[in-house]
SEMI-336363 format. One record per residue (C-alpha): residue in three letters; x, y, z. Coordinates in steps of 0.25 Angstrom, whole numbers, plus 2048, in hexadecimal, padded with zeros to 3 digits. Example, Ala and Ser with C-alpha at 12.3 -4.5 7.8 and 13.67 -1.06 7.14 Angstrom:
2
ALA8317EE81FSER8377FC81D
// end
This chain:
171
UNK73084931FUNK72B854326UNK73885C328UNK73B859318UNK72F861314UNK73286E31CUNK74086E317UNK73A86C308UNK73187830CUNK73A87F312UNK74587F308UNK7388832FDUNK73488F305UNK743892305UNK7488922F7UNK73B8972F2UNK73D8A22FBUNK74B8A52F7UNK7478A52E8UNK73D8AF2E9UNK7458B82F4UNK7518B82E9UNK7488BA2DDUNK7408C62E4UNK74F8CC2E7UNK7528C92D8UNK7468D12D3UNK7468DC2DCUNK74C8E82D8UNK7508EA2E6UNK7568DC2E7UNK7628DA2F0UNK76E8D62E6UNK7738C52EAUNK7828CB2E8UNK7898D62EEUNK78D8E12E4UNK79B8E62E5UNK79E8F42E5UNK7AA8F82E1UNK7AE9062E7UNK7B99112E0UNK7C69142E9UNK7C69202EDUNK7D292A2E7UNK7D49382EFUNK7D69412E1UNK7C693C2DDUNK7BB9432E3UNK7B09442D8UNK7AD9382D0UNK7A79372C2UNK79A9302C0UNK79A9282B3UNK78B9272B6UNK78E9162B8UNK78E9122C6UNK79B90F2C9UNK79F90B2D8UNK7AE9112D7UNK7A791D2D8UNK7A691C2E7UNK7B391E2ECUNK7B79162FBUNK7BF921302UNK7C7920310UNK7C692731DUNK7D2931318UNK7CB93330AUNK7BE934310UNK7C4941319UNK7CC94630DUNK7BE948306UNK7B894E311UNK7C0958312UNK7BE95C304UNK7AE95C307UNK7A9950301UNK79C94C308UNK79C941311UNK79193A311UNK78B93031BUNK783925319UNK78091F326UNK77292132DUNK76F92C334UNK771928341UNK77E92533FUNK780930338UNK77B93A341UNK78593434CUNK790938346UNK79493B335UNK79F94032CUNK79E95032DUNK796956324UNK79094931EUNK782946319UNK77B93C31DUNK776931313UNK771923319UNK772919312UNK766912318UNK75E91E312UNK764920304UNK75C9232FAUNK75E92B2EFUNK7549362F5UNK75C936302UNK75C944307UNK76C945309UNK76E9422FAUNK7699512F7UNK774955301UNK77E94D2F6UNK78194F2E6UNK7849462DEUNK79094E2DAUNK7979502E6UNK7A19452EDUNK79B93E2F9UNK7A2935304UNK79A92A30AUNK79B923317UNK79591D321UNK79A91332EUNK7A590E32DUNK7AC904323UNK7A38F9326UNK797902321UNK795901312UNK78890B310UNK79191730BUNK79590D300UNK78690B2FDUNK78291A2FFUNK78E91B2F4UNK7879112EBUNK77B9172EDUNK77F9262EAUNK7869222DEUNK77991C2D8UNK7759292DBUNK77E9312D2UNK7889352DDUNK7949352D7UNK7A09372E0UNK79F92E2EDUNK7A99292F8UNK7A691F302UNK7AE921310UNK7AF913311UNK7B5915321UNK7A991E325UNK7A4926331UNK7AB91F33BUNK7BA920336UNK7B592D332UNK7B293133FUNK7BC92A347UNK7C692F33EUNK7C393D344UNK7BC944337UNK7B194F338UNK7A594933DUNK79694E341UNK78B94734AUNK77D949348UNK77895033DUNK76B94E332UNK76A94032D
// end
């Protein structure tokens, strides 16, 4: 009988426990959502550089470009910018990128006064298993940046791939 009341016990502590965690996460403004939001990126197409803002947040604004694409833009002198910490950063980055970790975003970010909202920005980070560009890009566009790509392949096909590359630098 004795084991019947702590598992009656338990299983109180338990479901009352698990009411108030989810209707604490329900109430908070900072609550995490219980399903995933999909974000549907746009396709990147080589004739579109600048994107209109309608003022709507509309996800297809983020382009997804490729190793090649990514290089074609560089060579036209769109900023690059890289979202890993600064660490990682420091050990290696795309030539000429800024440094924006995604760890430390916030909207008063020092590297945002080294962006405008105006100009096109390619973001990347790791690798293709790394998805913090794709939230920097989020992020940015909440902002009112209006023109970002997000080099999905990242620093280490960057860097394998030959392409310009610095080591050290501010973070």
């Amino acid at each position: 009988m004795l084991n019947n009341i702590r598992w009656k016990s338990l299983l109180y502590i338990v479901l009352v426990s698990l009411f108030l965690g989810f209707t604490y996460n329900y109430l908070s403004p900072n609550g995490i959502p219980l399903v995933k939001e999909v974000i549907e990126f746009g396709v990147y197409d080589e004739d579109e550089i600048t994107i209109n803002n309608t003022g709507d947040l509309d996800f297809t604004n983020i382009k997804l470009i490729d190793l090649e694409n990514a290089f074609k833009l560089y060579n036209k002198g769109i900023k690059f910018v890289d979202v890993r910490d600064q660490w990682d950063y420091s050990d290696g980055h795309v030539l000429g990128s800024i440094n924006l970790p995604e760890v430390e975003f916030s909207p008063q970010h020092n590297s945002l006064s080294l962006l405008s909202k105006d100009e096109s920005l390619i973001l990347y980070c790791s690798s293709d298993d790394c998805g913090l560009s794709k939230k920097v890009a989020v992020e940015l566009l909440k902002l009112g940046y209006k023109s970002l790509f997000v080099f999905e392949e990242g620093w280490e096909t960057w860097r394998d791939a030959g392409y310009p590359v610095e080591f050290g630098g501010e973070f």
